[in-house]
C-alpha positions in Angstrom: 43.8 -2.0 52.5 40.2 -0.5 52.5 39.3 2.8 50.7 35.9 3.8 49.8 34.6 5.9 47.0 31.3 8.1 48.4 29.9 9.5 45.2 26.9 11.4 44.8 24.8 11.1 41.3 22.4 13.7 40.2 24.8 17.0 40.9 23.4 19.3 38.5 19.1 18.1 38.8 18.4 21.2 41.5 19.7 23.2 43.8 18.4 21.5 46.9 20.5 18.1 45.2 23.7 20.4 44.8 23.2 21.9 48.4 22.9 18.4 49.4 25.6 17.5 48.0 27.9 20.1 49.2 26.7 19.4 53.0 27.5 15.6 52.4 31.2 16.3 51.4 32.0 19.5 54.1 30.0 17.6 57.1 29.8 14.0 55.8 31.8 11.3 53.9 30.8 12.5 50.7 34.1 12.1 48.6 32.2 12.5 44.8 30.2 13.6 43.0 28.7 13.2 39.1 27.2 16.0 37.3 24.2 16.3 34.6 24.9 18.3 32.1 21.6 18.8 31.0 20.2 19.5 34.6 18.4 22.1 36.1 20.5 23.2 38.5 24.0 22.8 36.1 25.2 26.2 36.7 24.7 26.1 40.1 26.2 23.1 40.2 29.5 24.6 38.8 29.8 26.9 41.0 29.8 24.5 44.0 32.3 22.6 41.7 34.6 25.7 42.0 33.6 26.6 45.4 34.9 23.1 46.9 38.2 21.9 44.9 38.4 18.9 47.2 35.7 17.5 45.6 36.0 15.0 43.0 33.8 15.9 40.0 32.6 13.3 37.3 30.4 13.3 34.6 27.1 11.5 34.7 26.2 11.2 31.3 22.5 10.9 30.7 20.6 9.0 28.3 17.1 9.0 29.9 15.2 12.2 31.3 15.6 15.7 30.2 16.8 17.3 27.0 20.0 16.4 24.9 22.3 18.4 24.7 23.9 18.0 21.5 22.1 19.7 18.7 18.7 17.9 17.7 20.0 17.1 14.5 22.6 15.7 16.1 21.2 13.3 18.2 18.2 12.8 16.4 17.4 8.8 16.8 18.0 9.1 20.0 15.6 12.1 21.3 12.4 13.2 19.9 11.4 16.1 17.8 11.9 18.9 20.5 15.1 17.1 21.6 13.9 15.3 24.9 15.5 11.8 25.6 13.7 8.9 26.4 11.3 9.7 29.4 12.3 6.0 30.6 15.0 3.4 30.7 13.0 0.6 29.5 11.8 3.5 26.3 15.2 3.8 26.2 16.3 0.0 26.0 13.7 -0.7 23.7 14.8 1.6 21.0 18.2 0.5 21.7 17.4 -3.5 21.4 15.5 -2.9 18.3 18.5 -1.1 16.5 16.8 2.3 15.9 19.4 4.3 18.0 22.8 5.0 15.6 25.5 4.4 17.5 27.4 7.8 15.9 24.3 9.7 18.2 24.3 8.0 20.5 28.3 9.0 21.1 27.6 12.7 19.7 25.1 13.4 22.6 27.9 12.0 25.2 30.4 14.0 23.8 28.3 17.0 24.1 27.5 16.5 27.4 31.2 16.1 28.4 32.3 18.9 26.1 29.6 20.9 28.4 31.3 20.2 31.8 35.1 20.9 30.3 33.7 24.3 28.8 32.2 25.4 32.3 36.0 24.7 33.4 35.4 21.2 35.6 38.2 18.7 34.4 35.8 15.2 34.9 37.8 12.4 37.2 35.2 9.5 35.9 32.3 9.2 34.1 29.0 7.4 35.3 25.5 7.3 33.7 21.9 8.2 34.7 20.2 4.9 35.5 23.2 2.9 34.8 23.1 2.9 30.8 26.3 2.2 30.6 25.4 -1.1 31.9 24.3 -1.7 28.6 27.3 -3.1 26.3 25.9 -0.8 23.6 26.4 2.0 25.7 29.8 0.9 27.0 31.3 0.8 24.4 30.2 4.4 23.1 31.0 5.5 26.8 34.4 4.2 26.5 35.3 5.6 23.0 34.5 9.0 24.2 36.6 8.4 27.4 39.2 7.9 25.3 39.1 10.5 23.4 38.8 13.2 26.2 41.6 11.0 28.0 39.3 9.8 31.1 40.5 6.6 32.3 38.3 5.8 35.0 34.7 4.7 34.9 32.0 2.9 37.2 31.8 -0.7 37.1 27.7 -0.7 37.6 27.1 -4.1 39.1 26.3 -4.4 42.8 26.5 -8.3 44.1 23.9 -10.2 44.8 24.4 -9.7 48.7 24.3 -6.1 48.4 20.8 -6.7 46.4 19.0 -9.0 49.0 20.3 -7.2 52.1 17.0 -8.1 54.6 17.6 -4.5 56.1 16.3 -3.2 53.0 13.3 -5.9 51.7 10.3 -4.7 51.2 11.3 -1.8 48.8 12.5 -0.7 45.6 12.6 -4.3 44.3 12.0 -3.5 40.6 15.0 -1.3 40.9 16.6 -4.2 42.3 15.3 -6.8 39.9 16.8 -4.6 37.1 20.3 -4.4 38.6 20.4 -7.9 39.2 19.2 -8.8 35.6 21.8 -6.3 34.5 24.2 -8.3 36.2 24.4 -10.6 33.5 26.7 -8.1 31.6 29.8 -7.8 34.4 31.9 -10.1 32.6 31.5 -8.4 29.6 31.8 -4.9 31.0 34.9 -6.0 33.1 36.8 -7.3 30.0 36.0 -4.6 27.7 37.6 -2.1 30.5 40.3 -4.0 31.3 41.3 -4.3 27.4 40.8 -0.4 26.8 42.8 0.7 29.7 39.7 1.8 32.2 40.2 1.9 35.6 37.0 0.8 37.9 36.8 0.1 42.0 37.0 -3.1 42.8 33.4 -2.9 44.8 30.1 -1.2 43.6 27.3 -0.5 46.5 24.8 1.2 47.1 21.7 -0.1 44.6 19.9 -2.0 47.1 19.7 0.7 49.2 18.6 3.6 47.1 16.5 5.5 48.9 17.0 4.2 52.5 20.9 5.0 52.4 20.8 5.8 56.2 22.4 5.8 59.6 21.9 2.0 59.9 22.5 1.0 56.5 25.5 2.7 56.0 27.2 1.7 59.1 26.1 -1.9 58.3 27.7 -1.7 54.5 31.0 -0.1 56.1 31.1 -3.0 58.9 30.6 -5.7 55.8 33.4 -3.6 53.6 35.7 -6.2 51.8 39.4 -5.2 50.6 40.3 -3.1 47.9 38.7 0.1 46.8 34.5 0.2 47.1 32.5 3.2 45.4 29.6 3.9 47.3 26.5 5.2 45.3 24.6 8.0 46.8 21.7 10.4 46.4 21.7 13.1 49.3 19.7 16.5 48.8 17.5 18.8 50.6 14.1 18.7 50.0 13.2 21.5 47.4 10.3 22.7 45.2 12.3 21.5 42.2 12.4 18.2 43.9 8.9 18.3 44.3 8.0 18.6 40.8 10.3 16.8 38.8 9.6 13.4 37.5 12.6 11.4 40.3 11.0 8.9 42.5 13.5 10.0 45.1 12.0 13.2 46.7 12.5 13.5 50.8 14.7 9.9 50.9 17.2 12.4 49.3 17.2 14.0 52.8 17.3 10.6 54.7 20.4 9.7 52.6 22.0 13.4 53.6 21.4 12.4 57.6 23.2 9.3 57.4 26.2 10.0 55.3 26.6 13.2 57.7 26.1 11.3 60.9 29.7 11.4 63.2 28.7 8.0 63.9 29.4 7.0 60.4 32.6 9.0 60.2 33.6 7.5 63.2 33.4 3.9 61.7 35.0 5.5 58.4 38.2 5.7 61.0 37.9 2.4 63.3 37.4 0.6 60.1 40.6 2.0 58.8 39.4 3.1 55.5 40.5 5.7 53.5 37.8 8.7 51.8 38.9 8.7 48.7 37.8 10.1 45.1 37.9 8.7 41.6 41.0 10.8 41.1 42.9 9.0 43.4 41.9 5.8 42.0 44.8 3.6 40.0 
């Protein structure tokens, strides 16, 4: 049996992303979605939430970009004076390898941000991270403690395989992102064995880092032709085009819009069905 996750990060960042988002689950194949509680657009985003039950709604808890939300104080080796995170992962993972984040912040920002979501009435299904921090044992295990305490069982398993990576349709592009995620891949075992000894739930496939960015017609029906058994998530970034787009700091600007075209091509719904999958969300997952 086949089922396939199609969740879209970033819900939350502006109100083109949101819209995008809500076009890729009415028209599209979009089953998904992860919010940021410290983005932009966050009400907005809520209101979509509420607007589309049928939508699964995670959190995706962020660690790099933006401001915390926890109380400076609270978080205070993790963000700056004024309270902004790390503008970058590798700022980030540098003040994490040297020790100078406390893990007690470190948790108290997550648990903010998921307090955040509950209090704007959205029950998460999952959790995720920004950048994949969570990659990160470090960060796993703060991740999963706070799961636990807000009684989330299911999570992301952040590790695309190798294939997925060095797909030829999409050389050429994006291969520090790729070089990351394939270093990063070095921590599966680990990350597999720590979920699977706390209780976490996690597909059994993770796609959709290789082709960040160029997530269209072509790629997707390719990916969905190569589909192995079991349950894959799908990792997407659809949007329209918008002036907060425009201005904020993500690479991904218009390839938002390229992503929105193929997840909402009937060609790639069509496949969805002769393929024999099954859209699901991470609520359905067990």
């Amino acid at each position: 049996m086949k089922q396939l996750i199609v969740n879209a990060d970033d819900f939350g960042y502006t109100r083109g992303v949101n819209a995008g988002i809500i076009r890729g689950f009415r028209d599209g194949i979009v089953t998904s979605a992860t919010i940021m509680a410290n983005g932009e657009a966050f009400e907005d985003a809520i209101e979509c939430a509420r607007d589309n039950p049928g939508l699964g709604v995670g959190c995706h808890l962020v660690l790099v970009g933006g401001k915390c939300v926890a109380m400076a104080t609270k978080a205070a080796s993790l963000a700056d004076s004024e309270g902004r995170l790390p503008a970058s992962l590798a700022a980030f993972l540098s003040k994490l390898s040297v020790g100078s984040i406390r893990a007690g912040e470190l948790e108290a920002e997550l648990r903010a941000q998921v307090r955040k979501v509950i209090a704007a009435g959205v029950q998460p299904t999952h959790f995720d991270s920004h950048k994949h921090t969570h990659a990160h044992p470090k960060v796993m295990e703060a991740v999963v403690r706070v799961a636990e305490e807000f009684g989330i069982r299911r999570i992301r398993k952040p590790f695309e395989d190798v294939k997925g990576l060095l797909w030829p349709a999409f050389r050429g592009g994006a291969w520090k992102q790729r070089a990351t995620a394939l270093i990063a891949g070095v921590n599966a075992p680990g990350f597999q064995r720590m979920a699977d000894s706390r209780g976490m739930l996690t597909p059994d496939h993770f796609i959709g880092v290789g082709a960040t960015g160029r997530l269209n017609r072509k790629a997707i029906l390719d990916m969905i032709g190569a589909m192995r058994e079991g349950t894959t998530e799908l990792m997407c970034h659809p949007g329209e085009y918008d002036e907060g787009l425009e201005r904020s700091a993500t690479r991904l600007k218009k390839e938002r819009e390229t992503e929105l075209e193929g997840l909402t091509d009937p060609d790639v719904r069509a496949a969805v069905l002769g393929h024999r999958m099954s859209l699901i969300n991470f609520g359905d997952l067990d």
